[in-house]
C-alpha positions, 0 to 999 in steps of 0.5 A: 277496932276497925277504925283504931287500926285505920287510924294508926295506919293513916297517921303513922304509916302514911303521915297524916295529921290527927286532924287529917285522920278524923276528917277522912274517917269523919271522926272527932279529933278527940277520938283520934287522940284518944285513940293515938293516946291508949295505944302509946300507953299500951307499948303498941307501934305500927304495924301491929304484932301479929298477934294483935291480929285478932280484934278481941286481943287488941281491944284488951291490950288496948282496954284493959280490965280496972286494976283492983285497988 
């Protein structure tokens, strides 16, 4: 969870670009994407809610448990 808040911190907060973001966190920029992506589905901006402040709250708002259909 550290690196999902690193990154919506460096690219929204500071204004890096995706490819930006991964080369200073020496990830893929895939993962960054990814990242980026589930967190716009997820309805989340930055800074994060409060509540969000626990890492096992952001992990399932961000992964959510399969629907059961």
């Amino acid at each position: 969870m550290r690196h999902i808040r690193e990154v919506l911190r460096l690219h929204y907060s500071v204004g890096m670009s995706q490819r930006a973001v991964a080369r200073s966190l020496g990830l893929a920029q895939g993962t960054v994407s990814k990242y980026l992506n589930r967190t716009r589905r997820a309805g989340l901006t930055w800074p994060l809610p409060p509540e969000l402040d626990d890492d096992v709250r952001l992990e399932n708002r961000l992964y959510p448990p399969p629907s059961d259909r």
